[in-house]
mmCIF file of the N, C-alpha and C atoms, coordinates in Angstrom:
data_MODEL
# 
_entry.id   MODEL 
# 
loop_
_atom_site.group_PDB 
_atom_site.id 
_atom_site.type_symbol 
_atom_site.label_atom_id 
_atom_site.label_alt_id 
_atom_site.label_comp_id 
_atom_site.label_asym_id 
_atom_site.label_entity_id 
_atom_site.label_seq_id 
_atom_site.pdbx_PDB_ins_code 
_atom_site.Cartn_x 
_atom_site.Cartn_y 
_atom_site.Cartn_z 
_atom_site.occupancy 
_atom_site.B_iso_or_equiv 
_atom_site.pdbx_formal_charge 
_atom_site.auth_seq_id 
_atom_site.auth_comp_id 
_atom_site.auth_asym_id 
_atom_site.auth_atom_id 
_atom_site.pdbx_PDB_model_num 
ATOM 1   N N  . UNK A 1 1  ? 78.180 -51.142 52.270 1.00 0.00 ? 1  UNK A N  1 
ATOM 2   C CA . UNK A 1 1  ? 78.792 -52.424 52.534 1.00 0.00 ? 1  UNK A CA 1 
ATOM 3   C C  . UNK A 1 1  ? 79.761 -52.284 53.702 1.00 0.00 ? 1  UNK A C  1 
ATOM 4   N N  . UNK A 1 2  ? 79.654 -53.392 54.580 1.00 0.00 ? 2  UNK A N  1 
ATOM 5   C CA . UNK A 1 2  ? 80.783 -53.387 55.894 1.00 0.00 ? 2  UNK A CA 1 
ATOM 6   C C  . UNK A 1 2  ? 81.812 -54.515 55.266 1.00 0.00 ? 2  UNK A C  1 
ATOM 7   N N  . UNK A 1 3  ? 82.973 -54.153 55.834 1.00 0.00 ? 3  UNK A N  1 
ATOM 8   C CA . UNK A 1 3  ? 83.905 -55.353 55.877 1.00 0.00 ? 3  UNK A CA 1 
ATOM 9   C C  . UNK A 1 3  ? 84.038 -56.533 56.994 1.00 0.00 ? 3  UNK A C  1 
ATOM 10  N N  . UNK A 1 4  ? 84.215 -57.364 56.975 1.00 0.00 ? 4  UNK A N  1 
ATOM 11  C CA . UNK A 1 4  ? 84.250 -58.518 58.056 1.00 0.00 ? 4  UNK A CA 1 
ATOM 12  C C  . UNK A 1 4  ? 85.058 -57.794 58.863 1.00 0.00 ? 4  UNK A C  1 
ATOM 13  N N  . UNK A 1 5  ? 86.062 -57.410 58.671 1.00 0.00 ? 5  UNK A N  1 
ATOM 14  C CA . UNK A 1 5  ? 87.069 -57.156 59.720 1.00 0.00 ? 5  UNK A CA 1 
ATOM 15  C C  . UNK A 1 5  ? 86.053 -56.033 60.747 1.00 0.00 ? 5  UNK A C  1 
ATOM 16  N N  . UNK A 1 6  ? 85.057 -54.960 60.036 1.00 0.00 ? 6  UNK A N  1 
ATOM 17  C CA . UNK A 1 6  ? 84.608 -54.049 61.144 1.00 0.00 ? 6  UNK A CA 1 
ATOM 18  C C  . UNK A 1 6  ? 83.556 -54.538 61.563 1.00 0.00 ? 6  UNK A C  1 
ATOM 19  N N  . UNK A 1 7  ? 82.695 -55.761 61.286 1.00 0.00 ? 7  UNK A N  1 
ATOM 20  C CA . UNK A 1 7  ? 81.829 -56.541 61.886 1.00 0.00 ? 7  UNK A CA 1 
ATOM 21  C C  . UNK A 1 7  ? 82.682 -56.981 62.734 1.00 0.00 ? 7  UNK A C  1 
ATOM 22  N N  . UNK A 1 8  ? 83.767 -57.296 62.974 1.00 0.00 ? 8  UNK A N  1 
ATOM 23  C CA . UNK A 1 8  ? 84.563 -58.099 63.497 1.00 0.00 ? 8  UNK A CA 1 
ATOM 24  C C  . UNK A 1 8  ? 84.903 -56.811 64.946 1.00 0.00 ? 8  UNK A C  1 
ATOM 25  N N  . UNK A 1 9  ? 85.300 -56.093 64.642 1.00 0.00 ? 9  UNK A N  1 
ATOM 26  C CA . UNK A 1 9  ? 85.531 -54.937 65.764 1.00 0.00 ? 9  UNK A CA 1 
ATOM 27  C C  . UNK A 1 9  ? 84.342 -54.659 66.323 1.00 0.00 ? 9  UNK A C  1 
ATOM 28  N N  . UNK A 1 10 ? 83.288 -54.594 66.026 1.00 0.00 ? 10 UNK A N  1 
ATOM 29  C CA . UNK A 1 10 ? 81.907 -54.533 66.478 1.00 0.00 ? 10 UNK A CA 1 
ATOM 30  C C  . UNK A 1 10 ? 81.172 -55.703 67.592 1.00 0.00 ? 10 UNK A C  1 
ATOM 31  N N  . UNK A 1 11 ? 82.346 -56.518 67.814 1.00 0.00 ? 11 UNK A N  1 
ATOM 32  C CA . UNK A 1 11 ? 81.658 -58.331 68.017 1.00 0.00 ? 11 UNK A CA 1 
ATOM 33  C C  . UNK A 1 11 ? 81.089 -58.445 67.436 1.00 0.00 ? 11 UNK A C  1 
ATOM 34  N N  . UNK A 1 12 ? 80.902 -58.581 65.714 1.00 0.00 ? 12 UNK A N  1 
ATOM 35  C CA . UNK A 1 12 ? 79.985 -59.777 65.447 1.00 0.00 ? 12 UNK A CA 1 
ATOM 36  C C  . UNK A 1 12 ? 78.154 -58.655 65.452 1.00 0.00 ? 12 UNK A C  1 
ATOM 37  N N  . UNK A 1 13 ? 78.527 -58.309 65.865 1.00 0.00 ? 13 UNK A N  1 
ATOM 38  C CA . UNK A 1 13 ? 76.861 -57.162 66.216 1.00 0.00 ? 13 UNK A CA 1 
ATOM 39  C C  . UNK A 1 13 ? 76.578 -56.995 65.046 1.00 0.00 ? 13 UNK A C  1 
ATOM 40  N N  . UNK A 1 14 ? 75.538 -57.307 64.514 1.00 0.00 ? 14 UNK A N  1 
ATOM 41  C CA . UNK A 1 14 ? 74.760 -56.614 63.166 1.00 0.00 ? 14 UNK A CA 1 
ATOM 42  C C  . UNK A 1 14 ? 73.806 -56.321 63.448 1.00 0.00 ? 14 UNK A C  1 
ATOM 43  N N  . UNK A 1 15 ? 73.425 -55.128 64.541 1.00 0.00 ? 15 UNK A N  1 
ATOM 44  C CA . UNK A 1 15 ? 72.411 -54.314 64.752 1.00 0.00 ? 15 UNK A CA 1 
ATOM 45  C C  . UNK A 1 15 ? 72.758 -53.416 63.051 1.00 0.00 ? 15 UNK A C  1 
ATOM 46  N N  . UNK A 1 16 ? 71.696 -52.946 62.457 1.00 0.00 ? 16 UNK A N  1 
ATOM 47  C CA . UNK A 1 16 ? 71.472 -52.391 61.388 1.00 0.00 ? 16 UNK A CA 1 
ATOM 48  C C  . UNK A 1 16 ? 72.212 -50.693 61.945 1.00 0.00 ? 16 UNK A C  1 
ATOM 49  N N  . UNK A 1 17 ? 71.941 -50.151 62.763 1.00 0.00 ? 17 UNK A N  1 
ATOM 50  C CA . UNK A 1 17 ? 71.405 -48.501 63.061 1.00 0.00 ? 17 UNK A CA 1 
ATOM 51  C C  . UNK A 1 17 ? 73.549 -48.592 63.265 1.00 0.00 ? 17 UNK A C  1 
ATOM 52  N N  . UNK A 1 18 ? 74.008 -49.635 63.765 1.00 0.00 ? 18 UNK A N  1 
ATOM 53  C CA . UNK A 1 18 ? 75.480 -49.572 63.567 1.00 0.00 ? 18 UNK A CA 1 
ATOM 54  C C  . UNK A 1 18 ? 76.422 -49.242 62.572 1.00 0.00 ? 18 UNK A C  1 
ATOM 55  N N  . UNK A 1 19 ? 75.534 -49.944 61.325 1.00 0.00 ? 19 UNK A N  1 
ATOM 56  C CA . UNK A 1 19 ? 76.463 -49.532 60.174 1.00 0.00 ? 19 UNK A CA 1 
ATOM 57  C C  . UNK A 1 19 ? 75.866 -48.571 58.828 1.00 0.00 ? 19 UNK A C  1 
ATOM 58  N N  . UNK A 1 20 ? 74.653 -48.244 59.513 1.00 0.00 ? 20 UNK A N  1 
ATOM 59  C CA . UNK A 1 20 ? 73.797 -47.518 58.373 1.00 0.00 ? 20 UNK A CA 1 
ATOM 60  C C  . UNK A 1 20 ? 73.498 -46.088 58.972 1.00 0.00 ? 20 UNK A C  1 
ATOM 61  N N  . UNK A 1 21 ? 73.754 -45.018 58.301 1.00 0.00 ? 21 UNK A N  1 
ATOM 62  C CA . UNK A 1 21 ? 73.570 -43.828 59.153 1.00 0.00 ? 21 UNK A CA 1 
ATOM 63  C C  . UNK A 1 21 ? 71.798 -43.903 58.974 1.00 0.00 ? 21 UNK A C  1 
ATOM 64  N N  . UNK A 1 22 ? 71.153 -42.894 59.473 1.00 0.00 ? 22 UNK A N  1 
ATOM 65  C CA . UNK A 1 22 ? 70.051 -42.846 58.947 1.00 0.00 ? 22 UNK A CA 1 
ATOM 66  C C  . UNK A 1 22 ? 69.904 -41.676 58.020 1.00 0.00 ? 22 UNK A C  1 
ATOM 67  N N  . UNK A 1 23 ? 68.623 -41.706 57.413 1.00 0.00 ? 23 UNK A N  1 
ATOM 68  C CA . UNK A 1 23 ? 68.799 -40.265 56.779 1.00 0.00 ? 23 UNK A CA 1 
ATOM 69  C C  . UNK A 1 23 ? 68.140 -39.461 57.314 1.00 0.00 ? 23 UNK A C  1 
ATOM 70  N N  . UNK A 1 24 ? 68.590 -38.005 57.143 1.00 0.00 ? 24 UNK A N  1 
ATOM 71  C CA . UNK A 1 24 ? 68.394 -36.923 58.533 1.00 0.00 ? 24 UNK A CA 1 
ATOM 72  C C  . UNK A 1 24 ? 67.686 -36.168 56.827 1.00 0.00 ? 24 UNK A C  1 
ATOM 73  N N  . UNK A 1 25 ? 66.502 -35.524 57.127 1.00 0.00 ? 25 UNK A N  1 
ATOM 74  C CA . UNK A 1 25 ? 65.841 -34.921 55.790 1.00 0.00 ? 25 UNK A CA 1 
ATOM 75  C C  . UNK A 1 25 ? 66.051 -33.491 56.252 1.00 0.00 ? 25 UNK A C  1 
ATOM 76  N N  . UNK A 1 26 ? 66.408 -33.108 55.450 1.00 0.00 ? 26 UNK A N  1 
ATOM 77  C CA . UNK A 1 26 ? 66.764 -31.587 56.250 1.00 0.00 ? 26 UNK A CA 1 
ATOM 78  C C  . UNK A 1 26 ? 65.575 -30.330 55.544 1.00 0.00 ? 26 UNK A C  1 
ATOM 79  N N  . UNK A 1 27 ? 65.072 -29.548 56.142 1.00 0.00 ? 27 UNK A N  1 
ATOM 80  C CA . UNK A 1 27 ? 64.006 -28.483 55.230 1.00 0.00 ? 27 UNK A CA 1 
ATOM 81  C C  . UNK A 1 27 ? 64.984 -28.055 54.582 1.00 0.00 ? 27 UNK A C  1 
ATOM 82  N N  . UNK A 1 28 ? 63.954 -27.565 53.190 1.00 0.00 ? 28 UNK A N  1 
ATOM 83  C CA . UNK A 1 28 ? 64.346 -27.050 52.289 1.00 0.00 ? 28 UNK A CA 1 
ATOM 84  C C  . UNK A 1 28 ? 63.867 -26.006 52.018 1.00 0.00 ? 28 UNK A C  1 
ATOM 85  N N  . UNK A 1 29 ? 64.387 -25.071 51.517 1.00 0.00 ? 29 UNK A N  1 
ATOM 86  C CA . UNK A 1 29 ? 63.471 -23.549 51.265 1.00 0.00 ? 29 UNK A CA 1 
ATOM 87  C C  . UNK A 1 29 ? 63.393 -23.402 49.888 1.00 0.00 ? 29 UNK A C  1 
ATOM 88  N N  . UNK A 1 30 ? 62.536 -22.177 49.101 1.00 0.00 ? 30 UNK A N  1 
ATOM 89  C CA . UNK A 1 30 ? 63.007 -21.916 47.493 1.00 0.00 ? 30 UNK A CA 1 
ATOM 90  C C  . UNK A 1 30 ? 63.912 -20.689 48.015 1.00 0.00 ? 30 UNK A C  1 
ATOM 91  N N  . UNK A 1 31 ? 64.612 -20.243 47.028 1.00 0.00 ? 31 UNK A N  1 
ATOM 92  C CA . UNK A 1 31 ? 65.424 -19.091 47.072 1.00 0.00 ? 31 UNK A CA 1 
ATOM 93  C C  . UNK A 1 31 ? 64.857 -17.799 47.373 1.00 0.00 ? 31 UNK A C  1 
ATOM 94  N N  . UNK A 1 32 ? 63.310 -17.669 47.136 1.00 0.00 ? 32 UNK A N  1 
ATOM 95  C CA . UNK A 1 32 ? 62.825 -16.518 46.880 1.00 0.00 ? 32 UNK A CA 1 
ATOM 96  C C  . UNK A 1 32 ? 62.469 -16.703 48.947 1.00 0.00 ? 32 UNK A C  1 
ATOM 97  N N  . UNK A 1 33 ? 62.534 -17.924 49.800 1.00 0.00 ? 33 UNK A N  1 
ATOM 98  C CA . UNK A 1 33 ? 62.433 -17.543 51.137 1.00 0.00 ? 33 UNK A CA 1 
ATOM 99  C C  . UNK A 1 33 ? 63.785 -17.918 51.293 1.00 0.00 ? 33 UNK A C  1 
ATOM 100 N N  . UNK A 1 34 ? 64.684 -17.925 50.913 1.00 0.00 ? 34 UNK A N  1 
ATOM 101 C CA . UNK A 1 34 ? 66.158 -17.805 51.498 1.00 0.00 ? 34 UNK A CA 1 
ATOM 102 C C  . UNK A 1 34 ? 66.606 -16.166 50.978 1.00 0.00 ? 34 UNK A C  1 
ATOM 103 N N  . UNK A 1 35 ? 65.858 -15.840 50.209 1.00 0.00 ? 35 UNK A N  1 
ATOM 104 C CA . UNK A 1 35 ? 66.130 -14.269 50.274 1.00 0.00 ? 35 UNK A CA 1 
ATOM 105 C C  . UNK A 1 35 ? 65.223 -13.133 50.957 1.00 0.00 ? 35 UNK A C  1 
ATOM 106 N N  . UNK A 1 36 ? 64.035 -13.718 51.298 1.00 0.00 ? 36 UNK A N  1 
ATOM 107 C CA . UNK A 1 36 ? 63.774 -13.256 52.815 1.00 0.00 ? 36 UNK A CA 1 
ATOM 108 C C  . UNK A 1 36 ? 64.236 -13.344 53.731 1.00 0.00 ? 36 UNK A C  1 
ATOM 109 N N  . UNK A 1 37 ? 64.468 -14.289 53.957 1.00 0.00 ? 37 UNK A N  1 
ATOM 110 C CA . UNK A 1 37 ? 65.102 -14.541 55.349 1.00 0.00 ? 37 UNK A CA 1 
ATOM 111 C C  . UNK A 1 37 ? 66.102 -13.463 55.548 1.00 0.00 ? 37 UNK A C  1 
ATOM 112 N N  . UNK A 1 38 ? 67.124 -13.811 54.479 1.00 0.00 ? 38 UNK A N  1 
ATOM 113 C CA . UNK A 1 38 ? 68.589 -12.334 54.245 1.00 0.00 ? 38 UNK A CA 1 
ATOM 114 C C  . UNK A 1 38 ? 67.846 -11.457 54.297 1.00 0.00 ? 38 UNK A C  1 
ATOM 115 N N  . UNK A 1 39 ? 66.961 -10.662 54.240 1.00 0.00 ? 39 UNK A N  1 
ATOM 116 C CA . UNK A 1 39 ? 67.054 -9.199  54.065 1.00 0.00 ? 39 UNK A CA 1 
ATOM 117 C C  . UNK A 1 39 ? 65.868 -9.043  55.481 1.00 0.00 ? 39 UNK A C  1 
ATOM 118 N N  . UNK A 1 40 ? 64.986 -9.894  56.569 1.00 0.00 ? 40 UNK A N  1 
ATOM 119 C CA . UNK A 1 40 ? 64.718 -9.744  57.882 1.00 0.00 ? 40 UNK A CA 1 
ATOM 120 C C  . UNK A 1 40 ? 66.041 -10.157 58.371 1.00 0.00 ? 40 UNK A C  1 
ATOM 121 N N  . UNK A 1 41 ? 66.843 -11.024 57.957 1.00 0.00 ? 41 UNK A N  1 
ATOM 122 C CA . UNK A 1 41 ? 68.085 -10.929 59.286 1.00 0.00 ? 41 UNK A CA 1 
ATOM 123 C C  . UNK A 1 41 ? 69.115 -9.133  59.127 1.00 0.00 ? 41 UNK A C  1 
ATOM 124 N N  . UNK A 1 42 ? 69.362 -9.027  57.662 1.00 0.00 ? 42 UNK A N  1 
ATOM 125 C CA . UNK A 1 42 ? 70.088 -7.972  57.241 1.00 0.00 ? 42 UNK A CA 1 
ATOM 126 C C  . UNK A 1 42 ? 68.762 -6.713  58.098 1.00 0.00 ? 42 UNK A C  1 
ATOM 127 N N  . UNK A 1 43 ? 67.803 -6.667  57.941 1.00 0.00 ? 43 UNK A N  1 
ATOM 128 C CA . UNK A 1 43 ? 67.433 -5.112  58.765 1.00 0.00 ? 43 UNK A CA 1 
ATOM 129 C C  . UNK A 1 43 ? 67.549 -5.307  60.630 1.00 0.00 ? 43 UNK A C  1 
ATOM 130 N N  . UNK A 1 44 ? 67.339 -6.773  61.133 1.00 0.00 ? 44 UNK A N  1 
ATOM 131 C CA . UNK A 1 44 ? 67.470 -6.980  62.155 1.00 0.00 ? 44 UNK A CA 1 
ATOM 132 C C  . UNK A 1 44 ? 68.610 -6.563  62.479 1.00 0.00 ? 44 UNK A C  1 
ATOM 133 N N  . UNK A 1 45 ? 70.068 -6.709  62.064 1.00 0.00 ? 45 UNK A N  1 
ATOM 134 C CA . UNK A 1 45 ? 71.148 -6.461  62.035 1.00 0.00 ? 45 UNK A CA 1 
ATOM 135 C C  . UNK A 1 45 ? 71.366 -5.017  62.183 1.00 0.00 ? 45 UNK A C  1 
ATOM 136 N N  . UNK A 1 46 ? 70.871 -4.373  61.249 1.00 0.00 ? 46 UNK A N  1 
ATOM 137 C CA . UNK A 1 46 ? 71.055 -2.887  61.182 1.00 0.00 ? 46 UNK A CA 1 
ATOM 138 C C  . UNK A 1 46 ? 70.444 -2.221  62.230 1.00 0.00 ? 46 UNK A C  1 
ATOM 139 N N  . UNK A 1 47 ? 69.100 -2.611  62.719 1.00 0.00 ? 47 UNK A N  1 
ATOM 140 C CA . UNK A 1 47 ? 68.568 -2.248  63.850 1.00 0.00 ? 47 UNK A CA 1 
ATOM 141 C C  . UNK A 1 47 ? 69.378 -2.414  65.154 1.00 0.00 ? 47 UNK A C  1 
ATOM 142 N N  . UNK A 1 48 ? 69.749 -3.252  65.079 1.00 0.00 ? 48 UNK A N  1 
ATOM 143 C CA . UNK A 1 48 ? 70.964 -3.700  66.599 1.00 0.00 ? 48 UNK A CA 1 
ATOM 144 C C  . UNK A 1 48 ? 72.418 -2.746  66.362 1.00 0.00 ? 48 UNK A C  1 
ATOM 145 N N  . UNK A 1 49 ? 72.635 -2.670  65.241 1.00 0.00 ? 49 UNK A N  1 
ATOM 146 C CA . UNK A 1 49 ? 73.756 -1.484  64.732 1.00 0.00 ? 49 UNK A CA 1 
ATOM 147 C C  . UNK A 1 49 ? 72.964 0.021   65.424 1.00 0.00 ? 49 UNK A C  1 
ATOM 148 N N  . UNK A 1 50 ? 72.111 0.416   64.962 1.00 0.00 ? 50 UNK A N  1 
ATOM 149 C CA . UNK A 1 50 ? 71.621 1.722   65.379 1.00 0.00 ? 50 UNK A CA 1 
ATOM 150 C C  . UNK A 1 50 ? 71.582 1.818   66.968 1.00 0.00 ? 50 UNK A C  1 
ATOM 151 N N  . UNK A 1 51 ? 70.623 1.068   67.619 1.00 0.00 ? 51 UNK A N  1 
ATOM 152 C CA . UNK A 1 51 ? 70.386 0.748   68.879 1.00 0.00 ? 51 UNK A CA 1 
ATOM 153 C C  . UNK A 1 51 ? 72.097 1.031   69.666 1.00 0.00 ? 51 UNK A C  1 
ATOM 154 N N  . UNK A 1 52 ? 72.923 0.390   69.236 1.00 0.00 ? 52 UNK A N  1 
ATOM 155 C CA . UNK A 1 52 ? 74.227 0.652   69.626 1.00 0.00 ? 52 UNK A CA 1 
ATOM 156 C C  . UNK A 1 52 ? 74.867 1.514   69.426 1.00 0.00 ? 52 UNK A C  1 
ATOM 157 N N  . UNK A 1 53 ? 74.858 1.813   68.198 1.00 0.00 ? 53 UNK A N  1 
ATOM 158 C CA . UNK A 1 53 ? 75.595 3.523   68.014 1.00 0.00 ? 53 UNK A CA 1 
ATOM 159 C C  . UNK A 1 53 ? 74.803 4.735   69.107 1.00 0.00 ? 53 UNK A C  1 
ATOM 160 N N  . UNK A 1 54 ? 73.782 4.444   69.334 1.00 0.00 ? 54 UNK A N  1 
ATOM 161 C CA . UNK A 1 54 ? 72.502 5.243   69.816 1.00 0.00 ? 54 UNK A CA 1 
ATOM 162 C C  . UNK A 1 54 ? 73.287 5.334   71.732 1.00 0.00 ? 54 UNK A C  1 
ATOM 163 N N  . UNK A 1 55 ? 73.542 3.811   71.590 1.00 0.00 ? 55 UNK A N  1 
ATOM 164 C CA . UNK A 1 55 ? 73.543 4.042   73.509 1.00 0.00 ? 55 UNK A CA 1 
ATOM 165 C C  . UNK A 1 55 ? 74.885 4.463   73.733 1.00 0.00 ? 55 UNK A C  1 
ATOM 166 N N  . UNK A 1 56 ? 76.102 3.978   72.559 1.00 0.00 ? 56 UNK A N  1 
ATOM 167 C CA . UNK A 1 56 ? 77.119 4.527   72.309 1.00 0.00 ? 56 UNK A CA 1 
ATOM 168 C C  . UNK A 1 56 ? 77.460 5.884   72.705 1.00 0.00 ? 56 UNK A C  1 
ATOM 169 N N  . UNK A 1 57 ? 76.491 6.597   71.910 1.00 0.00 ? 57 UNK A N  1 
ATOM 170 C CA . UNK A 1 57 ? 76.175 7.949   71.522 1.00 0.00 ? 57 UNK A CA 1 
ATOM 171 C C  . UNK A 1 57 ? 75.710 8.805   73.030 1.00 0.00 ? 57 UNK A C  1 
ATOM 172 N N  . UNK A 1 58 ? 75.043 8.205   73.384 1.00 0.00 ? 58 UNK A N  1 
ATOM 173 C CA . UNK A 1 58 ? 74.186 8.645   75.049 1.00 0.00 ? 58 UNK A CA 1 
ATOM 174 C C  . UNK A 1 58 ? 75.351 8.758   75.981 1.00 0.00 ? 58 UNK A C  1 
ATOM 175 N N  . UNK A 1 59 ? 76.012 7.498   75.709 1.00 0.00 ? 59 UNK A N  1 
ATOM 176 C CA . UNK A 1 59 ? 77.125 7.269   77.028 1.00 0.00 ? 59 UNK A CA 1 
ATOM 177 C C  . UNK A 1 59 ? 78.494 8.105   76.461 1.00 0.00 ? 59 UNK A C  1 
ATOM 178 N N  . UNK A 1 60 ? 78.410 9.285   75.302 1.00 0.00 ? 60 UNK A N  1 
ATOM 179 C CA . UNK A 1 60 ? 79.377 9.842   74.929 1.00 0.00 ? 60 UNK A CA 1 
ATOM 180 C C  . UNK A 1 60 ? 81.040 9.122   74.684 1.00 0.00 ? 60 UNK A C  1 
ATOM 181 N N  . UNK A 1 61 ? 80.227 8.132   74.446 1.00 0.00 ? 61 UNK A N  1 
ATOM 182 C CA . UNK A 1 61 ? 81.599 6.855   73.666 1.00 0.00 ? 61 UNK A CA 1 
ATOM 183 C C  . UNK A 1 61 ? 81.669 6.737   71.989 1.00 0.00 ? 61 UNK A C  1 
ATOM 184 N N  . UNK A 1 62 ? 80.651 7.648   71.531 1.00 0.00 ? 62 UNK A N  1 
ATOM 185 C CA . UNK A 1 62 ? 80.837 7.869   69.728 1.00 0.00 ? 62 UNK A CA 1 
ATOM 186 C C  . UNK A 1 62 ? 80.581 9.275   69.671 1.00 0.00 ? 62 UNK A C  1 
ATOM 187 N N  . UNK A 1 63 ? 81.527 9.569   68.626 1.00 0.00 ? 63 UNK A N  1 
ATOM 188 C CA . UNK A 1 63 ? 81.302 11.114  68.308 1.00 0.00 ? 63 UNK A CA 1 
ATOM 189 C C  . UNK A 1 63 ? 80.261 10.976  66.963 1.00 0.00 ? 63 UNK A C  1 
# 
């Protein structure tokens, strides 16, 4: 519901898309692919950890 007064700030406009958001449907996953996902981002992660300790390691900046 709008109030007159914000029709009123609007001029009078009752284009619909003004006072109604739309609905945005967002994907949904089951848990069992939201816990994939965690454990390819979690080894991706670890891989970029190694890779770095590694060049770290080369450039004698980690003992």
């Amino acid at each position: 519901m709008v109030t007159l007064d914000e029709i009123r700030e609007n001029d009078f406009n009752l284009n619909i898309p003004r006072y109604v958001e739309p609905v945005i449907e967002e994907e949904s996953m089951t848990i069992d692919q939201a816990i994939a996902n965690l454990k390819e981002s979690l080894q991706a992660a670890y891989a970029a950890e190694d890779r770095l300790k590694a060049l770290l390691e080369k450039e004698g900046l980690m003992a």
